[in-house]
MDAnalysis code that builds the backbone (N, CA, C; Angstrom):
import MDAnalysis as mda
import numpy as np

u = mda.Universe.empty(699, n_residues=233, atom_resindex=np.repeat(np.arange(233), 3), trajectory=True)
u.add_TopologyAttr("name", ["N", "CA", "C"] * 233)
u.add_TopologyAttr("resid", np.arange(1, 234))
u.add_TopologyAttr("resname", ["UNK", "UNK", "UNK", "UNK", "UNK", "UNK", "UNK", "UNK", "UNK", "UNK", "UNK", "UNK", "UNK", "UNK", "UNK", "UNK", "UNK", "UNK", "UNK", "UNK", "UNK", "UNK", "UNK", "UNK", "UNK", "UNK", "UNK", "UNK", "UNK", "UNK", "UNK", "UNK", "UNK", "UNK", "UNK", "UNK", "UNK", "UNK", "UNK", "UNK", "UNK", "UNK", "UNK", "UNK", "UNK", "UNK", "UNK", "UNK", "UNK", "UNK", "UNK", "UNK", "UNK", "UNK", "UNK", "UNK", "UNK", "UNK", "UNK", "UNK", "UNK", "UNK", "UNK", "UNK", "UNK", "UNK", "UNK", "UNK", "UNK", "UNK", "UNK", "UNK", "UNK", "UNK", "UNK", "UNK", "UNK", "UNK", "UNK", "UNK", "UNK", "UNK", "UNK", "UNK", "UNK", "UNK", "UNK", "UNK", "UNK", "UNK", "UNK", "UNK", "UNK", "UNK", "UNK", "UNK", "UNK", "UNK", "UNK", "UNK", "UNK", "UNK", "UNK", "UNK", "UNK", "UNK", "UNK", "UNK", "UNK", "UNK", "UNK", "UNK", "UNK", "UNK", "UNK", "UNK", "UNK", "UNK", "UNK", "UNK", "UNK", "UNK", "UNK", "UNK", "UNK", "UNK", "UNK", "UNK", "UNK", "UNK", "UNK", "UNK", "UNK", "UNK", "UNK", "UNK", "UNK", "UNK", "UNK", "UNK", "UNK", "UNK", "UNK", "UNK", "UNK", "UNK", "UNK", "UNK", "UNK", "UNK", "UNK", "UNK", "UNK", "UNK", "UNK", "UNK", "UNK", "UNK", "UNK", "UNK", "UNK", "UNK", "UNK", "UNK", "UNK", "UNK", "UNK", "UNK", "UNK", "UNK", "UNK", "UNK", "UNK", "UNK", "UNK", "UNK", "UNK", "UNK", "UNK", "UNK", "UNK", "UNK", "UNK", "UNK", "UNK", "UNK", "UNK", "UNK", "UNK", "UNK", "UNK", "UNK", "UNK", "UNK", "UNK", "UNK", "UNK", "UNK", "UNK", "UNK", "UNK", "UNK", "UNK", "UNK", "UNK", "UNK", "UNK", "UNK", "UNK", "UNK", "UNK", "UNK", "UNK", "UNK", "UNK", "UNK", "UNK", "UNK", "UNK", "UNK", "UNK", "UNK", "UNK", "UNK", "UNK", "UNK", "UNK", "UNK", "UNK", "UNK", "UNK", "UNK", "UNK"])
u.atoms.positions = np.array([
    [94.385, -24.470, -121.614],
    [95.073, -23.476, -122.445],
    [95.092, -23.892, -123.911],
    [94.787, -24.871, -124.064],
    [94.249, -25.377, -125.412],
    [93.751, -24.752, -126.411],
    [92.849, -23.814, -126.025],
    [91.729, -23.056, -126.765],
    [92.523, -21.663, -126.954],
    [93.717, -21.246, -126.445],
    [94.193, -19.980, -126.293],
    [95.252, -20.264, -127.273],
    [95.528, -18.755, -127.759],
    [96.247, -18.867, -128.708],
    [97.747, -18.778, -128.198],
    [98.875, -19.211, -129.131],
    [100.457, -18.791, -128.169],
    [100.496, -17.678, -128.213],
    [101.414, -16.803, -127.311],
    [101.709, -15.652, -127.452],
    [102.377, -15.127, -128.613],
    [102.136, -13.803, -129.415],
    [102.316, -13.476, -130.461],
    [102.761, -12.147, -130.326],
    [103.720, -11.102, -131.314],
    [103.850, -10.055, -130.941],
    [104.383, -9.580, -132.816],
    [104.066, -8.168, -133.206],
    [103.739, -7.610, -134.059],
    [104.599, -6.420, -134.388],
    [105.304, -6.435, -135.077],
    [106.467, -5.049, -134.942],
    [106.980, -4.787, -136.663],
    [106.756, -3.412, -136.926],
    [107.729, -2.835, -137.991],
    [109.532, -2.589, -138.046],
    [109.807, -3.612, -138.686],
    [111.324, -3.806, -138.834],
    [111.943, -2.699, -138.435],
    [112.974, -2.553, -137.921],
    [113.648, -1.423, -137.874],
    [114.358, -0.812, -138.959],
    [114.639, -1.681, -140.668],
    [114.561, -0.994, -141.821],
    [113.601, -1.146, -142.324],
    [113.564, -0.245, -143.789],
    [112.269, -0.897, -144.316],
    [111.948, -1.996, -145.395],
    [113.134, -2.559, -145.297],
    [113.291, -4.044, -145.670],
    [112.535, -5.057, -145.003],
    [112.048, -5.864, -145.742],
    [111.547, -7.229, -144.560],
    [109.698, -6.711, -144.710],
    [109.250, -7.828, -143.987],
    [107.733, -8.025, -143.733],
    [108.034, -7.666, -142.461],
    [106.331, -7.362, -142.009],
    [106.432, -7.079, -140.617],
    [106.777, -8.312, -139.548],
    [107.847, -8.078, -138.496],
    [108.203, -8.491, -138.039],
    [107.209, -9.856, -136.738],
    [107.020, -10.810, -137.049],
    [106.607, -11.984, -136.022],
    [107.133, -13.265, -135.312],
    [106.886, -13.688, -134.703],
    [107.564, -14.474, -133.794],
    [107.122, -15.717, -134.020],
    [108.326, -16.431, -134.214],
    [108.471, -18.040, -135.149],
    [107.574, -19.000, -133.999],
    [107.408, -20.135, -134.616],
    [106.454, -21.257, -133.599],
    [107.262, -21.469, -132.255],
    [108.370, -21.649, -132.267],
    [109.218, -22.299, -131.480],
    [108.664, -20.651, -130.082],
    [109.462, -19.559, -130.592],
    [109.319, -18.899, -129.678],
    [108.036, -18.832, -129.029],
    [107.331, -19.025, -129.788],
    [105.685, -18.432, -128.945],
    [105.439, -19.721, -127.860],
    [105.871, -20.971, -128.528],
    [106.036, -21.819, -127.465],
    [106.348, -22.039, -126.092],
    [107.608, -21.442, -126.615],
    [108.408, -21.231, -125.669],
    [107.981, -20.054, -124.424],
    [107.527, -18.967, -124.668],
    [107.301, -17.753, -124.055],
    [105.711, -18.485, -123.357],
    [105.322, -19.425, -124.145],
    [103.857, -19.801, -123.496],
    [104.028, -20.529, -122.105],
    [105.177, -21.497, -122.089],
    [105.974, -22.087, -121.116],
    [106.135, -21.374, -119.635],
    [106.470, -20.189, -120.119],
    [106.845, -18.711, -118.971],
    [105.582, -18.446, -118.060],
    [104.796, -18.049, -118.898],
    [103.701, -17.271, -119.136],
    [102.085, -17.612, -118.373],
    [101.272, -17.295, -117.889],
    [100.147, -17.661, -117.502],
    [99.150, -16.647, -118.384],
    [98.075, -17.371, -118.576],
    [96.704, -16.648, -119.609],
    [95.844, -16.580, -118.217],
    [95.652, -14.913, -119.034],
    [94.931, -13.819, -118.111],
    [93.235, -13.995, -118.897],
    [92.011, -14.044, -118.255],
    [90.904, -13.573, -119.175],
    [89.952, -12.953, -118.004],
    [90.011, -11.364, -118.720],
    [88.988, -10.383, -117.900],
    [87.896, -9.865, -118.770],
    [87.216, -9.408, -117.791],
    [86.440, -8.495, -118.449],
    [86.643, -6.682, -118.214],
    [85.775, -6.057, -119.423],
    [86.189, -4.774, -119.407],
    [86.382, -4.023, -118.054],
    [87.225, -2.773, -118.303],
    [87.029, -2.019, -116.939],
    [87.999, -2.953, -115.882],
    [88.296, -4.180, -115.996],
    [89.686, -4.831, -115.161],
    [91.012, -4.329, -114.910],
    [91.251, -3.721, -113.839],
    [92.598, -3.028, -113.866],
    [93.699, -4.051, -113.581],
    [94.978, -3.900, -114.603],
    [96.073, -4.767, -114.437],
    [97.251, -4.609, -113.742],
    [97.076, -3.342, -114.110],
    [98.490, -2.704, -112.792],
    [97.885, -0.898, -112.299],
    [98.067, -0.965, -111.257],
    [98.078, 0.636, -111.005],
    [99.712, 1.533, -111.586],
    [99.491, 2.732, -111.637],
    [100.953, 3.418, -111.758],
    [101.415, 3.441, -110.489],
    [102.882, 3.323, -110.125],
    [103.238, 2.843, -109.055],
    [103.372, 1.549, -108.478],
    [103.261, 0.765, -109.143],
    [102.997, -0.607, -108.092],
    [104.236, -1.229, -108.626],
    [105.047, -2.218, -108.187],
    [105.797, -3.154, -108.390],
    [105.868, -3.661, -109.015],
    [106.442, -3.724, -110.212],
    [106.688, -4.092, -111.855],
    [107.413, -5.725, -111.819],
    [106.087, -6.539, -111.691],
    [107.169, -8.038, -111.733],
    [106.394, -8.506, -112.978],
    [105.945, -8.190, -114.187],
    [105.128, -8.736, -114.762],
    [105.473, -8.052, -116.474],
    [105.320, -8.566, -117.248],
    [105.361, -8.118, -118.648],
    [103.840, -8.610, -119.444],
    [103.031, -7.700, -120.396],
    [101.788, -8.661, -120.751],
    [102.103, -8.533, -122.230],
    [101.125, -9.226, -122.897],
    [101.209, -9.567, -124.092],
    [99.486, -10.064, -124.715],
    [98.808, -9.196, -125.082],
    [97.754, -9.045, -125.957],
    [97.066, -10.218, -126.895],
    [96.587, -11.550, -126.312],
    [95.913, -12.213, -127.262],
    [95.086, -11.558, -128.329],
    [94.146, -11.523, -127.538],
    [92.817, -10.495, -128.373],
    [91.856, -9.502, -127.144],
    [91.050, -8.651, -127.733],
    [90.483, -7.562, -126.834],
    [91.622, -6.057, -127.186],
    [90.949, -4.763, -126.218],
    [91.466, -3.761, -126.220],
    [91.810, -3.394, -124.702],
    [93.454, -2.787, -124.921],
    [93.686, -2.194, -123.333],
    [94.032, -0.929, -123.288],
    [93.797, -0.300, -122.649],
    [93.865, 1.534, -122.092],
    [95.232, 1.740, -121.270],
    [96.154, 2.242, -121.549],
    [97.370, 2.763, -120.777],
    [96.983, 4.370, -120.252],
    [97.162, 4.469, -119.119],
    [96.422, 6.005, -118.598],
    [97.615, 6.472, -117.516],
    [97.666, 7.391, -117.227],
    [97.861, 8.599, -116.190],
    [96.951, 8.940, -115.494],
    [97.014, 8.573, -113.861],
    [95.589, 9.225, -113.200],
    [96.324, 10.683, -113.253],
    [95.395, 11.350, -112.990],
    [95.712, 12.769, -112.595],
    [95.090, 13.374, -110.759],
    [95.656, 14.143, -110.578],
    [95.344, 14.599, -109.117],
    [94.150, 14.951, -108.945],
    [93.251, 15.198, -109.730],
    [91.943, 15.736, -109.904],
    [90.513, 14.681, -109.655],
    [91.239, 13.475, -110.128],
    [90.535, 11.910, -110.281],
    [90.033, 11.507, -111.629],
    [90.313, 12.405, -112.615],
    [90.295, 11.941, -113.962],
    [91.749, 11.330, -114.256],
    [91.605, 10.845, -116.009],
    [92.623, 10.312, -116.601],
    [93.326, 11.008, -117.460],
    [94.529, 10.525, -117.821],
    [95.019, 10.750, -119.238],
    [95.608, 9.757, -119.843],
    [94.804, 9.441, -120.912],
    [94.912, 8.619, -121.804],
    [96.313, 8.664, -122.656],
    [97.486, 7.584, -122.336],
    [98.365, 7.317, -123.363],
    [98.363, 6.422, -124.420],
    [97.700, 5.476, -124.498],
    [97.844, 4.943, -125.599],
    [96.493, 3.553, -125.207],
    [96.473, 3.154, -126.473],
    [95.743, 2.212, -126.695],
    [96.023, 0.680, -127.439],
    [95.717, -0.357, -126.867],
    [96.973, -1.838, -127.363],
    [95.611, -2.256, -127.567],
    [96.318, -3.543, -128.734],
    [95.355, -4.434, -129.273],
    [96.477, -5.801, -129.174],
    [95.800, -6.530, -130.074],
    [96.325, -7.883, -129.738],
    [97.923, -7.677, -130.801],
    [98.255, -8.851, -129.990],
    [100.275, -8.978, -130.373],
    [100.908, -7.652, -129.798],
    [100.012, -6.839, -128.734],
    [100.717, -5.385, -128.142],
    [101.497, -6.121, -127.191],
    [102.430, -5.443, -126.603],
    [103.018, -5.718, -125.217],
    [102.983, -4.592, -123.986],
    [102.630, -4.771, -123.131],
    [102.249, -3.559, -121.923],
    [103.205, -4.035, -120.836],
    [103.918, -3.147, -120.060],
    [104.138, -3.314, -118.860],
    [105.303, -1.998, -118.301],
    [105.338, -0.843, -119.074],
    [106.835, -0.178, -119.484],
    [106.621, 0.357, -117.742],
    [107.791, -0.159, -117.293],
    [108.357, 0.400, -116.018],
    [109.775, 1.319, -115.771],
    [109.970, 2.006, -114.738],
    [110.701, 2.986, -114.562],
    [111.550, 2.728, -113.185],
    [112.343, 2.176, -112.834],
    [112.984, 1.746, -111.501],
    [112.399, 0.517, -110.984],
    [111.862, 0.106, -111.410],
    [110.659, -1.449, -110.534],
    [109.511, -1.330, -110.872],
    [108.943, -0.290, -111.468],
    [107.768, 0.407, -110.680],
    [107.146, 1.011, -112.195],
    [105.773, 0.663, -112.132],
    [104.908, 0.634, -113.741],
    [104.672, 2.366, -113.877],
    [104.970, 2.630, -114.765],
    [104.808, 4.205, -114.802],
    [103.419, 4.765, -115.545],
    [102.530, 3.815, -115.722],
    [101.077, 4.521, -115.936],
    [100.351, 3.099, -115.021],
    [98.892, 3.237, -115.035],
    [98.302, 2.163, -114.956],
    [97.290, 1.600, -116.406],
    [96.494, 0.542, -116.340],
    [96.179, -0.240, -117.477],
    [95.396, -0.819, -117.114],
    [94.222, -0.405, -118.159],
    [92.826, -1.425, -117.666],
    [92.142, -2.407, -118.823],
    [91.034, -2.839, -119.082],
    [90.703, -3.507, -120.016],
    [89.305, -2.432, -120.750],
    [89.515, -2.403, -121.636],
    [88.560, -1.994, -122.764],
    [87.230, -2.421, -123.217],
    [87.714, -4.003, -123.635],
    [86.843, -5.076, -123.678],
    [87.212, -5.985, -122.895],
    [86.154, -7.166, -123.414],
    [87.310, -8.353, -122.681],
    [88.193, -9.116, -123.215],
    [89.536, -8.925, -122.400],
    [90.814, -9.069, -122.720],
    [91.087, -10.321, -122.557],
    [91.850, -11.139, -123.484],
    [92.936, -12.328, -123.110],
    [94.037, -11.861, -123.561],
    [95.147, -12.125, -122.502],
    [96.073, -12.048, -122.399],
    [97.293, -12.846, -122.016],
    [98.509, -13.066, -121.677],
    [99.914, -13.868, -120.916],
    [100.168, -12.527, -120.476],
    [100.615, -13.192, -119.475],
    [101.517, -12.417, -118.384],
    [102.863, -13.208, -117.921],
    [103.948, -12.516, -118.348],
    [104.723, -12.944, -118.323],
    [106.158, -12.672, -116.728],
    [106.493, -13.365, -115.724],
    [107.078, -12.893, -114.688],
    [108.630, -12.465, -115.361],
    [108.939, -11.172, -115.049],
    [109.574, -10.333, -115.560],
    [111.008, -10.952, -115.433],
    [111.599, -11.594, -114.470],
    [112.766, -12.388, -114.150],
    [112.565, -13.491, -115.458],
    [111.723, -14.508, -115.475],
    [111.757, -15.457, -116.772],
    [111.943, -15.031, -117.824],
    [111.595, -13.488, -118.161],
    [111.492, -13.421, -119.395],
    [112.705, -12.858, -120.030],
    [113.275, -12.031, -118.542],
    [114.668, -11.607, -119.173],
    [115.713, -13.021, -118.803],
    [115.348, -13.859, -118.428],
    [116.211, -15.056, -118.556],
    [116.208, -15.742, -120.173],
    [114.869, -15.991, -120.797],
    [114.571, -16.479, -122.162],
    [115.090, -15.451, -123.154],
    [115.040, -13.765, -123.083],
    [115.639, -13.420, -123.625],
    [117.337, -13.209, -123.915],
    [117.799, -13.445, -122.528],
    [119.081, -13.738, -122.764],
    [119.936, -14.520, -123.584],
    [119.441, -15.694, -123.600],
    [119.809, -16.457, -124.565],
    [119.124, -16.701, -125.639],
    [118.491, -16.008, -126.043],
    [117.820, -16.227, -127.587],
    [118.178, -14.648, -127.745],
    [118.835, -14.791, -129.335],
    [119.099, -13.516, -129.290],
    [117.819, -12.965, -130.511],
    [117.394, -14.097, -131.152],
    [116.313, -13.659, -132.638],
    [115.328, -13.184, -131.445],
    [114.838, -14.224, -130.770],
    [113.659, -13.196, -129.796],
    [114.314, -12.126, -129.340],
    [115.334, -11.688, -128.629],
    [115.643, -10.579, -127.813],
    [115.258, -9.343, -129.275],
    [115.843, -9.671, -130.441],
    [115.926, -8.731, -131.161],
    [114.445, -8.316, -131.920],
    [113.067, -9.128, -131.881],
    [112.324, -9.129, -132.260],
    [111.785, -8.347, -130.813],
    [111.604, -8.386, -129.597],
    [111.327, -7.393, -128.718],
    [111.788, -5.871, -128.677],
    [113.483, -5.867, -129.103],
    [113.971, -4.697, -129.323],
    [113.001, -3.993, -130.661],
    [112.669, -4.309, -131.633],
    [111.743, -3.904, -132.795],
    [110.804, -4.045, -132.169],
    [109.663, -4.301, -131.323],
    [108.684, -4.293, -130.867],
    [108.385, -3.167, -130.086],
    [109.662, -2.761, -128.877],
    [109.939, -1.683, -128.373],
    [109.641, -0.590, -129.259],
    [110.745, -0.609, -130.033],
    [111.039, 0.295, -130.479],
    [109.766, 1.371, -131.833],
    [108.896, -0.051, -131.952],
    [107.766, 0.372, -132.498],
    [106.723, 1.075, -131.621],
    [106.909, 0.738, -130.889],
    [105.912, 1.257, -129.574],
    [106.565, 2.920, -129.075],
    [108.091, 2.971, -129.068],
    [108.700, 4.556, -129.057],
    [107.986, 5.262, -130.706],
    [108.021, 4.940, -131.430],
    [107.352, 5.802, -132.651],
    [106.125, 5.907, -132.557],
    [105.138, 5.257, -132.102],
    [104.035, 5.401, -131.907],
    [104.097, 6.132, -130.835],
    [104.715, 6.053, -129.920],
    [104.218, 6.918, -128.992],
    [104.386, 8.770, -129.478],
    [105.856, 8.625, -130.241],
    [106.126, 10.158, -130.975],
    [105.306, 10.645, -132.065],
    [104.690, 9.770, -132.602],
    [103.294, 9.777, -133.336],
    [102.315, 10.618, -132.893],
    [101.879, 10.208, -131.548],
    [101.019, 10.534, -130.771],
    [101.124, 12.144, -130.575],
    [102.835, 12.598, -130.251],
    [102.714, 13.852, -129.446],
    [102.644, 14.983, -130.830],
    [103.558, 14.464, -131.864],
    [102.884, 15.045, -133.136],
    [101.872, 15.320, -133.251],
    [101.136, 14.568, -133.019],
    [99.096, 14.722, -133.094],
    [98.713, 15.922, -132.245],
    [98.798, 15.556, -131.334],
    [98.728, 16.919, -130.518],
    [99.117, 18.256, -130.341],
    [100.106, 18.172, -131.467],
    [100.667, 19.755, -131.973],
    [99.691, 19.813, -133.247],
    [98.871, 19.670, -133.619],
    [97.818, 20.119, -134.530],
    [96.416, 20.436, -133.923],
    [96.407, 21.812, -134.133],
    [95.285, 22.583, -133.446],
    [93.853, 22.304, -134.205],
    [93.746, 21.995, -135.318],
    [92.572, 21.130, -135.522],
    [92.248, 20.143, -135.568],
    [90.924, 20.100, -134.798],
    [90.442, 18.937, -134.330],
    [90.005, 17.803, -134.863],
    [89.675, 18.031, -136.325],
    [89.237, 17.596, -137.161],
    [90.946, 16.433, -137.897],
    [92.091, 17.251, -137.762],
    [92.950, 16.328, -138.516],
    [93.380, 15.472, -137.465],
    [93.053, 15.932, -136.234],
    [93.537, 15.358, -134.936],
    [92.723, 13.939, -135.061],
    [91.695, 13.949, -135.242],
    [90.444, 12.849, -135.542],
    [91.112, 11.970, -136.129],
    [91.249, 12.604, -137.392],
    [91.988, 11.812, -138.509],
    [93.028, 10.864, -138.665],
    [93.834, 11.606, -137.595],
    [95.473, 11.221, -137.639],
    [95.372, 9.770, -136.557],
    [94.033, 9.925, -135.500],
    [94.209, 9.016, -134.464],
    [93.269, 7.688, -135.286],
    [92.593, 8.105, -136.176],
    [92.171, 6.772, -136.977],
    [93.142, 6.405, -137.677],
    [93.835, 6.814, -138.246],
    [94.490, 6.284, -138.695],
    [95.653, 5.768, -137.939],
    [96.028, 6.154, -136.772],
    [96.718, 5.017, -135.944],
    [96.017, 3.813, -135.486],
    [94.689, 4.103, -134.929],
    [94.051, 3.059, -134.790],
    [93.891, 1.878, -136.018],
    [93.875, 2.335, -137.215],
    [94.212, 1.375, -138.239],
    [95.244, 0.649, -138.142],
    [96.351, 1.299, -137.946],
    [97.665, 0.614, -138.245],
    [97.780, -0.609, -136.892],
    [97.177, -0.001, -135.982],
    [97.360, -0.815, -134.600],
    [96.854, -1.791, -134.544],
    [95.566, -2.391, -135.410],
    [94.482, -2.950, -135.268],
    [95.317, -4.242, -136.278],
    [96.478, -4.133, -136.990],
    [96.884, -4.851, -137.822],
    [97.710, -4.555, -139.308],
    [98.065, -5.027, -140.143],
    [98.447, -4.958, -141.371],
    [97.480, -3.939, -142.020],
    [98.252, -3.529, -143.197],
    [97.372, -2.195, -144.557],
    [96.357, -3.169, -144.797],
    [94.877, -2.849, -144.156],
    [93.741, -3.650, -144.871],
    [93.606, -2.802, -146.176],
    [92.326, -3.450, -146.741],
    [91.797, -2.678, -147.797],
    [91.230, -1.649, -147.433],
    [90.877, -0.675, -148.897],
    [90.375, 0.889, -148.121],
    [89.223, 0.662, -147.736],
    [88.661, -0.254, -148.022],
    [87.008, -0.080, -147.257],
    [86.711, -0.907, -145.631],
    [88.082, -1.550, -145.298],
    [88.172, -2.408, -143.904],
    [87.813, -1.674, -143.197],
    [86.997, -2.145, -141.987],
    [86.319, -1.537, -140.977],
    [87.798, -0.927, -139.883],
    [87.873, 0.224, -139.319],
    [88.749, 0.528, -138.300],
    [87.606, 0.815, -137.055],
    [87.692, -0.358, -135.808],
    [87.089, -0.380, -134.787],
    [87.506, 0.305, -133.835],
    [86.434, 1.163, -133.014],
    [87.152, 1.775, -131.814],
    [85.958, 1.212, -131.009],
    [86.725, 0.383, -129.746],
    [85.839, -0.192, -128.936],
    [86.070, 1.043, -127.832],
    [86.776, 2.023, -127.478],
    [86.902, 2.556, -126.760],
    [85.540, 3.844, -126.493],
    [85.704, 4.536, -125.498],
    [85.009, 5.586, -125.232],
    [84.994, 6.878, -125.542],
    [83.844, 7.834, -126.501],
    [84.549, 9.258, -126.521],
    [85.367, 9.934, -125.509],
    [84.632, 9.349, -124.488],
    [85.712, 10.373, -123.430],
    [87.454, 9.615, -123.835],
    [87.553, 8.294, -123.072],
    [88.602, 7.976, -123.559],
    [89.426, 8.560, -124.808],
    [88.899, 8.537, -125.703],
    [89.448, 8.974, -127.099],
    [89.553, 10.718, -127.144],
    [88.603, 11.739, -126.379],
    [88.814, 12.905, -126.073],
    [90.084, 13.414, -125.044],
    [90.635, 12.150, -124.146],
    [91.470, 12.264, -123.132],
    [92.376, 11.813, -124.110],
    [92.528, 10.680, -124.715],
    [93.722, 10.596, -125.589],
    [94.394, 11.312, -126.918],
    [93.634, 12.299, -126.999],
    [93.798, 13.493, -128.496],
    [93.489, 15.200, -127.547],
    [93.996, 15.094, -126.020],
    [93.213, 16.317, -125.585],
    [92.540, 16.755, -126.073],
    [91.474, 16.905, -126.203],
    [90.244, 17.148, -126.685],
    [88.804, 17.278, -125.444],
    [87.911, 17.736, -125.842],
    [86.766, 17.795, -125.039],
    [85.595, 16.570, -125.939],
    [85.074, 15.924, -125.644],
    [84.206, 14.665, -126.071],
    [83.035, 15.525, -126.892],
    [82.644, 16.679, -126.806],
    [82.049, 17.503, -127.731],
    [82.683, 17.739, -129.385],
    [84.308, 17.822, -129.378],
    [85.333, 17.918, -129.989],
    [85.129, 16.856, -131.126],
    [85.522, 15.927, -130.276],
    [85.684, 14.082, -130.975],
    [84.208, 14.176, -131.367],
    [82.991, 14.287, -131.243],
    [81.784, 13.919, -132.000],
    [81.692, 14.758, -133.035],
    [82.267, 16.560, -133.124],
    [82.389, 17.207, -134.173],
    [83.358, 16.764, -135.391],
    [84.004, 16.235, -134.810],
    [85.543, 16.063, -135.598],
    [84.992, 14.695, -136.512],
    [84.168, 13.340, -135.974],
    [83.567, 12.417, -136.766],
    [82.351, 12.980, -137.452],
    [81.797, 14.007, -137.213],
    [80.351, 14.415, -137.908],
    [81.098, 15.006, -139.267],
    [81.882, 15.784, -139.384],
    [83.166, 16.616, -139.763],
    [83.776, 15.536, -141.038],
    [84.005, 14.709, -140.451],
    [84.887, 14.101, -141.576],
    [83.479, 12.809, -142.042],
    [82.510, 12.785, -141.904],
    [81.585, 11.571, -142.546],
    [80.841, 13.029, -143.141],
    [80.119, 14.140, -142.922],
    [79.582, 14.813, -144.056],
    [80.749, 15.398, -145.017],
    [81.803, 15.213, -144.726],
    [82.740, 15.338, -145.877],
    [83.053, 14.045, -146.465],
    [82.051, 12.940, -146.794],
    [82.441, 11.727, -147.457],
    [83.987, 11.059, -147.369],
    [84.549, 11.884, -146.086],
    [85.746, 11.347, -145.866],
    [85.668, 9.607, -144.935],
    [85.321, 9.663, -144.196],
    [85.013, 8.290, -143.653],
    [82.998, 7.826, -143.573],
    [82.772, 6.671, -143.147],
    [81.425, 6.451, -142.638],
    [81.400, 5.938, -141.722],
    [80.412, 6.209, -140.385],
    [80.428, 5.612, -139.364],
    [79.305, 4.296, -139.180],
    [79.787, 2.656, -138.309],
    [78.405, 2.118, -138.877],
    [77.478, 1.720, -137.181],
    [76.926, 1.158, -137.183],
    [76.033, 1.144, -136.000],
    [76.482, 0.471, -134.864],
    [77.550, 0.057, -135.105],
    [78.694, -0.530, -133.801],
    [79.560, 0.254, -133.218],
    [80.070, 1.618, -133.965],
    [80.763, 2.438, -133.857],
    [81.901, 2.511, -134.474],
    [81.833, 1.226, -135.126],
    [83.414, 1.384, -136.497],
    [83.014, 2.198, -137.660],
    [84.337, 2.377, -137.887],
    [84.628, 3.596, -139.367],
    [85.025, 2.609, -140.225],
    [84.370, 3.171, -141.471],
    [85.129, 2.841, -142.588],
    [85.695, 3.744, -143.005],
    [86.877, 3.909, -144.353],
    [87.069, 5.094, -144.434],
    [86.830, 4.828, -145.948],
    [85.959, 6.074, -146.636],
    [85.210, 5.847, -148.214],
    [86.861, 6.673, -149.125],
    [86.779, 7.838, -148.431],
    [87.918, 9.090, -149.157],
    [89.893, 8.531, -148.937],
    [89.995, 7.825, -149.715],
    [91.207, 7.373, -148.971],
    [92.396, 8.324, -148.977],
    [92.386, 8.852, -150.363],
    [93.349, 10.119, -150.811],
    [93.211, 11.345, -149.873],
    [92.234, 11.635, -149.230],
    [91.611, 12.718, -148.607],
    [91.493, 12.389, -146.926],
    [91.719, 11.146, -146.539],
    [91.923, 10.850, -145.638],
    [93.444, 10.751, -144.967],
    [94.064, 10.108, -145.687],
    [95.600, 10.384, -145.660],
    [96.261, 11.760, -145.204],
    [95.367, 12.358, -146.670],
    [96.150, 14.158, -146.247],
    [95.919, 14.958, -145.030],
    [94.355, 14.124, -144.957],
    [94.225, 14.940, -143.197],
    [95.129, 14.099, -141.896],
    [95.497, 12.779, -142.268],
    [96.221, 12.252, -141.252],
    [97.906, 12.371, -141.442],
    [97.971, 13.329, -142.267],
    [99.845, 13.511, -142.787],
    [100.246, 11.994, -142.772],
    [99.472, 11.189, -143.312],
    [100.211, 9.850, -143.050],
    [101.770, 9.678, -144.086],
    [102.440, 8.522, -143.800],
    [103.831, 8.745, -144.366],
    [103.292, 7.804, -145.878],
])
């Protein structure tokens, strides 16, 4: 475990005072103590929806998919984690989507009894999870916002630019925003049809609003013009 990094986690203060919120040496230590390192490869499922919630994870590096099967045998895409994310949101015992790997993932997994034991008595960690949470409830209301906009094109927009914010701190305007994910994926996560999502990027790169490069990351060139299509704050 040498080579792995401690566990780390990433959150916007709950005012808007302060830097973004991270977790001191001691804690990551500490939580590493708990914790066992996970390393998969893509397409690895971590929990089904439904299954027995004894586990909390926590995002070294790689991308993970939070989904909804549906009765049909497709998905629906809720959200998408990168590293310092935390996954595991359960509902009575019991994981209320399932979660797979994107790329390949390293991760901790943390047994859900230890962790609410470590948080008990640390209250700076307990409260740096509560902001972690609670960043993860705005993003998720983020999301359903998005989806009350009937064009597809700002819909595009609005989800790069979450994917920016997710991926880390305000880079510069020309920082690459990576989507390792799949059109379909990304068409299931913006309801959309995957015809949609390729119009909506053709759409905003012949409008010199972003560029796409041969890996599949965006840059974005139009920053003023990018914003307005993503109502960003």
């Amino acid at each position: 475990m040498a080579d792995t990094p401690l566990p780390s986690i990433r959150a916007i203060p709950l005012t808007n005072a302060g830097p973004v919120l991270r977790l001191n040496a001691r804690d990551r230590e500490h939580l590493a103590t708990i914790g066992a390192v996970m390393r998969v490869g893509p397409s690895t499922v971590f929990y089904e929806r439904g299954a027995h919630a004894g586990w909390i994870y926590n995002i070294v590096s790689g991308t993970v998919c939070s989904y909804r099967p549906l009765p049909d045998g497709s998905e629906r895409v809720a959200a998408f984690l990168f590293a310092e994310d935390l996954f595991g949101l359960a509902r009575k015992g019991v994981y209320v989507n399932s979660t797979r790997a994107v790329t390949p993932v390293t991760a901790y997994k943390f047994p859900l009894d230890a962790l609410s034991g470590l948080l008990m008595g640390n209250a700076g960690l307990q409260f740096r999870f509560l902001c972690k949470i609670t960043h993860t409830l705005r993003e998720a209301q983020h999301r359903a916002l998005v989806l009350t906009r009937r064009d597809p094109v700002e819909r595009m927009a609005a989800f790069l630019a979450i994917m920016e914010q997710a991926q880390g701190e305000k880079r510069p305007g020309d920082a690459l925003i990576g989507l390792p994910m799949t059109q379909r994926d990304i068409a299931s996560f913006l309801n959309l049809t995957t015809g949609s999502v390729e119009a909506a990027l053709e759409a905003l790169e012949a409008s010199a609003v972003i560029a796409r490069t041969d890996d599949g990351s965006v840059r974005v060139r139009d920053r003023t013009r990018f914003s307005e299509l993503a109502l960003e704050d």
